[in-house]
N, C-alpha and C positions, 0 to 999 in steps of 0.2 A: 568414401562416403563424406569424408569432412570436407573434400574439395567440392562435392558436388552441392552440399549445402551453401558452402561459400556461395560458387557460384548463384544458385536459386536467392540468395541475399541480395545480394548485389545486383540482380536482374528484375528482384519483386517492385523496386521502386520505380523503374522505369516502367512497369506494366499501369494501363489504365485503371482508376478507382474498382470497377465493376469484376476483374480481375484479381485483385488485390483483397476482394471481400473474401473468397473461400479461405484464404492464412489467417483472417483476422478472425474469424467464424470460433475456432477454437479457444479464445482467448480473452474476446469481446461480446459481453452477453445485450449483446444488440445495439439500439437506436433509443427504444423510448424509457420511461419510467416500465410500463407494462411488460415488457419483454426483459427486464434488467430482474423485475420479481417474482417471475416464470424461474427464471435463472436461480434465481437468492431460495425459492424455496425447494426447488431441486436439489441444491447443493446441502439446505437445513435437512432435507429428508433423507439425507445418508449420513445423519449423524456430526456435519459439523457447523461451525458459527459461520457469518457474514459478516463483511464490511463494505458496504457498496460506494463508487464513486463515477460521480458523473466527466469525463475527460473535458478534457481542457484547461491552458492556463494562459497566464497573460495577455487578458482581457482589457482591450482597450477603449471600450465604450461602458460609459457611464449607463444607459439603459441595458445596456447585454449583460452588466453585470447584474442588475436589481433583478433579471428575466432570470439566470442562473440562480440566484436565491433565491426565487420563488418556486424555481426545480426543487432546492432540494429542501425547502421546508415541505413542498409538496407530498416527496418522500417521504420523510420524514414521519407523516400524517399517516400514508399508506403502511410502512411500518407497523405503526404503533396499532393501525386499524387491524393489523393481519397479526398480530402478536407474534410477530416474527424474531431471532434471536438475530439481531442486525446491528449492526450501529452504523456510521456514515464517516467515510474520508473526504477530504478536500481539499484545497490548493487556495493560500488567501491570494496569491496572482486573479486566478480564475475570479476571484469577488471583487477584484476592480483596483490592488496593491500599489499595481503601477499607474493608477489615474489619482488616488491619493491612501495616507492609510484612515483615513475620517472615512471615507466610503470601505472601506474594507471594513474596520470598525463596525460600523452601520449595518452591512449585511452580515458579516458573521453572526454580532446579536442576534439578527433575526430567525437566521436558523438556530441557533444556543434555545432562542424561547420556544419554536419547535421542537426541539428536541426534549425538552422537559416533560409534557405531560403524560410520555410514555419511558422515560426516565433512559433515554438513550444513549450510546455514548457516542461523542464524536473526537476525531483524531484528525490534528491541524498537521497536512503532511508537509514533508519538508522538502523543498528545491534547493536549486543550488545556491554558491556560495556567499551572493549577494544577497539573499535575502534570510541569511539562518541567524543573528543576530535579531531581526527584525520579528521572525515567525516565536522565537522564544518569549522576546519579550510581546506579543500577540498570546502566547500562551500562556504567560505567570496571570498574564490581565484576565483572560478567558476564565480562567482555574477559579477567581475568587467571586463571579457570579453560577457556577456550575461545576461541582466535581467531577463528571463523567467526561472531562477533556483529558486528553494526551495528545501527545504527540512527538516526534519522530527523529532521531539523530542517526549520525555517517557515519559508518566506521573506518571508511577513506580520508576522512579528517580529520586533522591534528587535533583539533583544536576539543572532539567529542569529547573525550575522557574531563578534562574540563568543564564543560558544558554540563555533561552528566552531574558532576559534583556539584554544582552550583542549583541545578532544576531539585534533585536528590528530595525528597520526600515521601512520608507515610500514601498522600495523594498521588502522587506520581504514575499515570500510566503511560510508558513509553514502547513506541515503535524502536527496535533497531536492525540495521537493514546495512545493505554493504556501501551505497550510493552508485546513482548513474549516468550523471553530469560528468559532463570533461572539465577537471581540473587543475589547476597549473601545479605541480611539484613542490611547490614551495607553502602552499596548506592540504597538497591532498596527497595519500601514500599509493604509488604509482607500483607497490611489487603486489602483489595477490597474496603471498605470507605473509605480507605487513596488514594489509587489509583483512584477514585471518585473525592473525593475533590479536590485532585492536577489536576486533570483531566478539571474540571471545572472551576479551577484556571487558569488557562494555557489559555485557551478558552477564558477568559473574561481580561485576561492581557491584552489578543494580541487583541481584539476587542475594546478596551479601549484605546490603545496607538496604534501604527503603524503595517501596514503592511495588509496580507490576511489572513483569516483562515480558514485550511482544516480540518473539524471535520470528522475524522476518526475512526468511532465506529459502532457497531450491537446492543450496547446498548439500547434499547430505551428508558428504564427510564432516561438516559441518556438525550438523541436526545428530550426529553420531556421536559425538566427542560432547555435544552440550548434553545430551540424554544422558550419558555415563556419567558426567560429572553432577546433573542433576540426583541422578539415583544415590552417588557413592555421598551426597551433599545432605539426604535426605529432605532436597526443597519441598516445601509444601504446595500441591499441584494449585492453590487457591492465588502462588504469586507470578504467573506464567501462564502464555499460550504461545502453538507454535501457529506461523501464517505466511500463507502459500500464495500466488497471484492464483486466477482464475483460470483452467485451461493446463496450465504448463507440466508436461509428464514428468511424474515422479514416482514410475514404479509403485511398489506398496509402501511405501516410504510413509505416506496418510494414514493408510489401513491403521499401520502397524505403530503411530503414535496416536488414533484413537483406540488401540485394544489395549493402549496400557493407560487409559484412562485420559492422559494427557485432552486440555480440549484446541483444536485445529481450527483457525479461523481463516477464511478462504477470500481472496481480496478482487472484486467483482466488481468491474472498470464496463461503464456505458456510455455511450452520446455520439453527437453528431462527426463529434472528431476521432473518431475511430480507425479512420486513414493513418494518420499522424503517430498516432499511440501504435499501431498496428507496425510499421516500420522502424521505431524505435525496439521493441520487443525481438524485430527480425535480427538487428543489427546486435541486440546484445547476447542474442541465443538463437545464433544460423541454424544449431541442431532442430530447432521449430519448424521450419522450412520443408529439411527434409522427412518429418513426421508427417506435416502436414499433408504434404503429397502424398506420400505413401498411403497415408488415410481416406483421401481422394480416390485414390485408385481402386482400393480395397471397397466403399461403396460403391460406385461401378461396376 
């Protein structure tokens, strides 16, 4: 089964767009805002949170970038109109990073002041290595016109545990996530037990000293070992959630961290660039592939 998923990985890329839409279908709650909050409130009606985000990043036009911000205050707006339990992720590439950071500046604000009148929260996510220096200090600046910002650190980086210590605050809401950039060895941990450890590390820093933590993983040996040490910790459910990408199977693995209260925030990726994102998700979990087919076949 593992070879045949390989293979179906390695074969999805070379199939045309129109082909490539039934793997992404699973994963990708659509094209437009409308179809993204079809999506967001199906997944609130089975009891857990949202974070919605629109794909795409490094955005090389100064107009595509101000168009994207006006997506997601748009959002933003529908949100807050549907009293939905949401908040919004994003990419400061995608708002125009690498054309300057005055225009990235520029539109972040503008979504920050969308964001406010239904008191949302938004999370500056993190890419790779070139820009995570950049995204923090984009985030300490963010933090003191709005406190419902977070955002997001590596556990394949050397450099997080650090990081963490430095961001470290009562305010503090952070994402931590394993990372999915190719990195060279000399800042990023290339074994999956180092990336574990650091993992776990991070997790019990930030739960140990100040702030929120958003455990960001499909791991469950993972999500098993943080649960236990959670309980034997006695953390208080008010400083943690756990979050899942959109689509990706995890057994009751959900169920069974909403029936013990814990709350499950569910990360629900839309837009045009669907392709893109779609192919990246095959390549770092071929098991997808072969789900997806199987599932294919089964409606049929």
């Amino acid at each position: 089964m593992k070879l045949l998923n390989f293979l179906l990985t390695a074969t999805v890329p070379l199939l045309p767009r129109w082909m490539v839409r039934p793997f992404a279908l699973p994963y990708v709650a659509g094209e437009t805002i409308d179809e993204a909050l079809r999506a967001a409130e199906s997944v609130i009606g089975q009891g857990f949170s949202v974070t919605m985000d629109i794909l795409g990043e490094h955005t090389s036009d100064a107009k595509l970038s101000q168009k994207i911000t006006k997506d997601y205050c748009s959002l933003y707006n529908r949100i807050t109109q549907k009293r939905l339990d949401c908040t919004i992720s994003l990419k400061l590439t995608h708002l125009g990073l690498d054309i300057s950071e005055e225009l990235a500046v520029e539109n972040l604000n503008k979504i920050i002041e969308s964001a406010k009148p239904g008191n949302r929260g938004l999370t500056i996510d993190m890419e790779n290595s070139p820009y995570t220096s950049q995204t923090l200090a984009f985030y300490k600046t963010a933090l003191k016109s709005y406190e419902k910002i977070g955002t997001v650190l590596q556990s394949y980086l050397h450099r997080s545990m650090d990081d963490l210590k430095l961001i470290m605050s009562p305010k503090l809401r952070l994402r931590i996530c394993k990372g999915i950039y190719l990195e060279d060895e000399k800042i990023a941990f290339q074994n999956g037990n180092k990336i574990n450890e650091n993992y776990i590390a991070l997790c019990q820093t930030l739960l140990e000293g100040e702030g929120f933590a958003e455990i960001a993983t499909h791991d469950t040996e993972l999500i098993y070992k943080l649960d236990r040490w959670i309980t034997e910790n006695q953390i208080p459910m008010d400083r943690f959630e756990f979050q899942v990408l959109y689509g990706v199977p995890m057994g009751n693995t959900l169920e069974n961290l909403k029936d013990k209260g814990y709350r499950v925030r569910v990360y629900i990726p839309f837009g045009d660039k669907w392709y893109e994102y779609s192919i990246r998700r095959l390549k770092e979990n071929p098991n997808i592939a072969g789900y997806v087919l199987k599932n294919m076949f089964k409606r049929k």
